[in-house]
C-alpha positions, 0 to 999 in steps of 0.5 A: 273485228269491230265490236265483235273483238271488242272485249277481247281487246279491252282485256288485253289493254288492261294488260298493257296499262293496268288500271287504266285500260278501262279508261282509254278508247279500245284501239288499234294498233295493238301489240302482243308479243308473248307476255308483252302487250304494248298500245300505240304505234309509237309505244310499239317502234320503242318497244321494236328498239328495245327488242330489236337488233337492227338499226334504231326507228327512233333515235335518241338524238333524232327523237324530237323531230320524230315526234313532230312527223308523229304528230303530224302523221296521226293527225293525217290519219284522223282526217283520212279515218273520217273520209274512209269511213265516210267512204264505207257507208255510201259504198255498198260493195265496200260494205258486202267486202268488209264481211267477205272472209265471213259469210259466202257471197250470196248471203253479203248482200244480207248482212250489209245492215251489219256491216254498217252498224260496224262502221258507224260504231267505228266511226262514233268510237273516234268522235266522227260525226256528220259534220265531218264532210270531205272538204272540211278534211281535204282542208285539214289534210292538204298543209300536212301534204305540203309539209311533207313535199317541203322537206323532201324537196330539202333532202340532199345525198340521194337518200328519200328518208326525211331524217337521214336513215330509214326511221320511224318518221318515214314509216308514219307518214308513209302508211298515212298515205294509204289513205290517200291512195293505197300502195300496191296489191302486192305489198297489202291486198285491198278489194276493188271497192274498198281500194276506191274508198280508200283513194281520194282521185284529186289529192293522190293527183295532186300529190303524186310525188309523194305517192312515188316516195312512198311506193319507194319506200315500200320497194325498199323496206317492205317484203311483197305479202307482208301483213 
């Protein structure tokens, strides 16, 4: 929960870099497996990898083309962050949702001006400020878009993954999407309101092809209730 869980996670970033958890921005994604604690959802496929026994996410030999979908994928993420998070503010539906696991319906209503305060603290965390408008960001957003349709249009073989095999470089692109407009309840169960934040109507129109790849890949690779 945003500053609520904020201490903890900050113990268990020291966890994961020692001397330097203090410094870095409290964040998630964030794993803990038993006495493992990794940061980053790059540090996390290695570290998948490394533990795992299927197929690798990031292959060594494939591992600088995934970088580059990485690096596009985060900065997708930071566009899509911004407009959410906008999106949460001028939602009051959106806000009485995001405390719905905590308090009884009737008492959400008074707990919106918590529940803003928490989504402005998000939003400072990651430097998003009111400059941020929705044009600006559609602007930022819609070349990673079309970098994406590009090379899938180059696939060939009948298989959607852009390197070949199932990897990393389609799981990051792929949940980037989310933002764009969210996968389906079965695969992650989003609330009215906040699924309509979460949809930008003309980009997930305008990109439809690549909302159809990625329920694709959810079909293919992700079990329905998954957390």
């Amino acid at each position: 929960m945003p500053m609520l869980g904020e201490g903890r996670l900050r113990r268990l970033m020291k966890r994961a870099a020692p001397g330097g958890g203090e410094e870095r921005k409290a964040t998630v994604p964030l794993l803990v497996a038993g006495d493992v604690v990794v940061m980053e959802s790059w540090n996390i496929a290695r570290h998948a990898d490394r533990s795992g026994s299927g197929a690798a996410l990031i292959p060594p030999e494939r591992e600088a083309a995934i970088l580059e979908w990485n690096e596009l994928g985060d900065r997708l993420n930071r566009s899509v962050r911004a407009l959410v998070l906008r999106g949460m503010l001028s939602s009051p539906a959106a806000l009485d949702e995001s405390v719905a696991g905590l308090v009884p319906r009737p008492l959400r209503a008074l707990l919106r001006p918590i529940a803003r305060i928490g989504v402005r603290y998000v939003a400072r965390k990651h430097g998003i400020g009111g400059e941020d408008d929705e044009a600006r960001h559609e602007g930022l957003i819609v070349p990673i878009l079309e970098r994406l349709r590009g090379a899938l249009a180059g696939l060939s073989g009948g298989s959607p993954c852009l390197l070949g095999d199932f990897g990393y470089a389609d799981i990051i692109m792929a949940t980037s999407l989310q933002g764009i407009s969210p996968v389906e309840d079965r695969f992650l169960r989003l609330p009215p309101a906040t699924r309509q934040v979460w949809t930008r109507p003309s980009l997930a129109s305008g990109f439809a092809d690549l909302i159809e790849w990625r329920d694709r890949l959810y079909r293919d690779h992700r079990r329905p209730g998954a957390r």
